[in-house]
C-alpha positions as semicolon CSV with decimal commas, in nm:
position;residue;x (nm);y (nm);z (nm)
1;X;0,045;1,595;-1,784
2;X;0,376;1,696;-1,796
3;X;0,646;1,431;-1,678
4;X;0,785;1,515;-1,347
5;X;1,162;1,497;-1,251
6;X;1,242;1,420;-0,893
7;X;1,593;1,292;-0,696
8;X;1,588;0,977;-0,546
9;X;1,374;0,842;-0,293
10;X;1,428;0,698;0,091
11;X;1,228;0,632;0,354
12;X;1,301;0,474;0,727
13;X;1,254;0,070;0,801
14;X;0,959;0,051;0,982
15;X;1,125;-0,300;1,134
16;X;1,360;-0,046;1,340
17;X;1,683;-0,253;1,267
18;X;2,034;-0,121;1,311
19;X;2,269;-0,092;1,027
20;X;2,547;-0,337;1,097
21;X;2,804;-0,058;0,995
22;X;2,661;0,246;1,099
23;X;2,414;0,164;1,353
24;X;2,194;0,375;1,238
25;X;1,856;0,279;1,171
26;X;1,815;0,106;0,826
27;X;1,680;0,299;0,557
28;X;1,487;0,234;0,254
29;X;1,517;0,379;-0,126
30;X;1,353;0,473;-0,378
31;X;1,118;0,152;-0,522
32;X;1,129;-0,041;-0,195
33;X;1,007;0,284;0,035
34;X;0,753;0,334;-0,228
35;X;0,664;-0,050;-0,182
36;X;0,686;0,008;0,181
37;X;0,434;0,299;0,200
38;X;0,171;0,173;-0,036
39;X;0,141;-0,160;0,174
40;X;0,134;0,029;0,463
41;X;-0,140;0,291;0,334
42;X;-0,340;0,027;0,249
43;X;-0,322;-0,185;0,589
44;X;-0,368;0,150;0,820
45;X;-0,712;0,105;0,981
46;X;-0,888;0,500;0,919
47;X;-0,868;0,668;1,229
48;X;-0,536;0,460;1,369
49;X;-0,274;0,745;1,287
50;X;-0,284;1,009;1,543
51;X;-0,369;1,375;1,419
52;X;-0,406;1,235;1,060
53;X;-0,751;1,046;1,092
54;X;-0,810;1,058;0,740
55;X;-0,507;0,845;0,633
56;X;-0,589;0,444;0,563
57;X;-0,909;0,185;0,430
58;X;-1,134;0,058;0,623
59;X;-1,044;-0,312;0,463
60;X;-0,913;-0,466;0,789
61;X;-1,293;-0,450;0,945
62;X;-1,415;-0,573;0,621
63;X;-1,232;-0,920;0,639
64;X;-1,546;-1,117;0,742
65;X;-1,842;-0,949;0,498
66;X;-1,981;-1,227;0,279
67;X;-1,745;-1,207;-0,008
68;X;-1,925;-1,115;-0,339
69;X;-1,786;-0,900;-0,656
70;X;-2,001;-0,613;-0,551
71;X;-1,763;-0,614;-0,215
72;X;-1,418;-0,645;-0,440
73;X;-1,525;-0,355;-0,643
74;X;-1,536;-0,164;-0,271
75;X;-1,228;-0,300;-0,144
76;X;-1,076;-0,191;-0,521
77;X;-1,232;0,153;-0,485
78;X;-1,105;0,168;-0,082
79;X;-0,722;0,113;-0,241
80;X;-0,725;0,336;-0,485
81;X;-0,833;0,673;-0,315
82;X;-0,644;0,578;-0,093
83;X;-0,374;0,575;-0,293
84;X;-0,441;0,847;-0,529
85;X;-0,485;1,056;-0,233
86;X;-0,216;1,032;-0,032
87;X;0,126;0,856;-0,234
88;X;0,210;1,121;-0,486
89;X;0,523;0,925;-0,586
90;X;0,311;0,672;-0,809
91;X;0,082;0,653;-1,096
92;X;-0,178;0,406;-1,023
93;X;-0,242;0,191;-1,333
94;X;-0,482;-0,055;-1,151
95;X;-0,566;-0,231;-0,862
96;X;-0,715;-0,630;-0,834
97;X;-0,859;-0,729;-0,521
98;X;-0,932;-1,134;-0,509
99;X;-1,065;-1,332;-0,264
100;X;-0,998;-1,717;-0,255
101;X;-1,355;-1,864;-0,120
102;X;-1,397;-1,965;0,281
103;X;-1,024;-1,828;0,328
104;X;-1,102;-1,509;0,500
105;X;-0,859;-1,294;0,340
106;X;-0,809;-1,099;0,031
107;X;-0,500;-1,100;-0,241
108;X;-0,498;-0,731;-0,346
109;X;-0,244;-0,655;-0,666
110;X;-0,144;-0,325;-0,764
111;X;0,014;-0,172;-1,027
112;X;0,181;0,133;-1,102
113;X;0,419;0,314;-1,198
114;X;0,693;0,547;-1,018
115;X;0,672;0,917;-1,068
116;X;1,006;1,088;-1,174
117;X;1,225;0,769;-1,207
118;X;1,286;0,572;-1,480
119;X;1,148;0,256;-1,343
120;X;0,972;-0,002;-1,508
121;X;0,630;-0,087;-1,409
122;X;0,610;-0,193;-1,037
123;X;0,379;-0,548;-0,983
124;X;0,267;-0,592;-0,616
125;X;0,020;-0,815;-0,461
126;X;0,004;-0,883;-0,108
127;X;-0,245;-1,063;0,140
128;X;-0,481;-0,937;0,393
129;X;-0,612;-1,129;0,660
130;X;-0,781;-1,020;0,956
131;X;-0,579;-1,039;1,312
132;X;-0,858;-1,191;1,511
133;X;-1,019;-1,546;1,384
């Protein structure tokens, strides 16, 4: 596969702030929007965006099933078409979903890499846990 060459990218805080200067709404760029939208791709519920149904997991439901490998594998397979699908600015290298037992939430690590930039390998692992207990 050819090696792609693409400008920089930016995306808009999701947190709404101001800029203190321009008072414009903060924006994001280039590793940290990435960041941004593959956490967010992964915690959309399917069904939640409007007019896009078929963007997001459906881990957030899955929260309470009786944790077993066979259920990791599922939650690993949920992130990563996810993923492949619908964030063409990364290369997925892998994704680790652990859960820590009678906790009720899930530690899911990702790795990959960012398409176009010279970048090194992004790490990030992040939490789930369900809204409702």
């Amino acid at each position: 596969m050819p090696v792609q060459i693409s400008r920089a990218f930016r995306d808009i805080s999701l947190s709404f702030k101001r800029h203190p200067v321009t008072n414009d709404v903060i924006t994001l760029r280039n590793e940290n929007a990435i960041k941004n939208s593959v956490i967010n791709l992964v915690r959309t519920n399917v069904g939640e965006r409007f007019f896009r149904s078929d963007i997001g997991t459906p881990i957030e439901k899955s929260l309470f099933e009786l944790q077993t490998d066979e259920f990791a594998v599922e939650v690993e397979n949920y992130v990563t078409q996810v993923l492949v699908n619908l964030e063409p600015r990364i290369l997925l290298r892998s994704v680790d979903v652990t859960f820590p037992i009678d906790k009720n939430e899930l530690t899911v690590s990702i790795v990959y890499d960012i398409i176009g930039l010279e970048f090194p390998t992004q790490d990030l692992e992040f939490v789930l846990t369900p809204t409702r207990i």
